[in-house]
N, C-alpha and C positions, 0 to 999 in steps of 0.2 A: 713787364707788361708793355705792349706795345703804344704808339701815338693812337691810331685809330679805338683800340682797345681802350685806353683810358677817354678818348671821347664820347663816346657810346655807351660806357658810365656815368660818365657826366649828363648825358641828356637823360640817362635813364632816371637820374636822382634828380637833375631839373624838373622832369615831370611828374614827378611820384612829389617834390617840394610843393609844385605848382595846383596841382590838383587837390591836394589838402587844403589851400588855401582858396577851393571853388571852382578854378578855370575848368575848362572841360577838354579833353585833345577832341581835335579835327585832325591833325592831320603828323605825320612824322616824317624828316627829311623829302620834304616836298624839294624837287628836283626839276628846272628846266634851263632850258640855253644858255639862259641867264644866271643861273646860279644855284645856290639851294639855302632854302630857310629849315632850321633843327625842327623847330615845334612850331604848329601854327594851333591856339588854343580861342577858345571863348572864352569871354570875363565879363557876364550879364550882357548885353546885346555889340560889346565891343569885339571885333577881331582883334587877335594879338598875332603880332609876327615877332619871336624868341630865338633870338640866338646865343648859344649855349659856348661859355668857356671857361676854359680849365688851364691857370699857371702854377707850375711848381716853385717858380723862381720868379721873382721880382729882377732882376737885375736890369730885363729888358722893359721893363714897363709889366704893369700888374694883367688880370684878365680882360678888365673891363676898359684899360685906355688900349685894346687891341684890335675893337673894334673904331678902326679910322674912319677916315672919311672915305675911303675906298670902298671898305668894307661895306659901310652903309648907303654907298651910291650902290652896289652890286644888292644885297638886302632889297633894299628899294625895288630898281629894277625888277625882281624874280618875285616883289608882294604884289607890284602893278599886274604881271604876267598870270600870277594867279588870279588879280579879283577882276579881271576881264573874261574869264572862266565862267563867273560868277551873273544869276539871272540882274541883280544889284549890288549896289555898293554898298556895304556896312559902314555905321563907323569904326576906324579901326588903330591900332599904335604900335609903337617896336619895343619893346623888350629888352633887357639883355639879362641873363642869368650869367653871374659870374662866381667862380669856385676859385678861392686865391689858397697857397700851399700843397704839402702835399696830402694830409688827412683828407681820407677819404670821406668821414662821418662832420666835416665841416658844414656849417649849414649856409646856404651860398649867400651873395649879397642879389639884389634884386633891384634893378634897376626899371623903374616903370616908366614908360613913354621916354626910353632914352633917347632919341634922337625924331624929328620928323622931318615928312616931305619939304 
């Protein structure tokens, strides 16, 4: 299986995990100049902006120390992008869904409000 292929699993069971626990999707690989966020979900009147990862191997660092500070300046960027879109601003938070190994049927770790503006 390929990278993309195993990513696209991964969100797909991020959101099948996350909606059992209530969020509701809005939106999937929302995509601009700036970047792209996996899932963009409601969780009772909060926006969530979710990014979704998947490590086989720890050796480089797990899934959830992969989203750096890069990563999450570029996140950022592309949630401003979107809620400018938007008639208001929600209140809203960043997420990370992280799948560590390679078991598919693993149940992710959940990172809520990982990082903010």
């Amino acid at each position: 299986m390929d990278r993309q292929q195993i990513g696209k699993d991964a969100e797909a069971q991020a959101e099948r995990f996350l909606q059992n626990k209530g969020l509701t999707l809005i939106s999937r690989n929302f995509r601009c100049r700036c970047g792209e966020i996996d899932l963009i979900m409601r969780d009772g009147n909060e926006l969530v902006f979710i990014e979704v990862r998947k490590r086989q191997w720890q050796q480089f660092g797990g899934a959830a120390e992969s989203v750096d500070f890069r990563k999450q300046r570029k996140l950022i960027r592309t949630a401003q992008y979107y809620l400018q879109q938007l008639p208001r601003e929600p209140f809203c938070r960043f997420d990370v869904i992280a799948f560590e190994g390679k078991a598919a049927a693993d149940e992710p770790l959940w990172y809520k409000d990982a990082f903010r503006i």
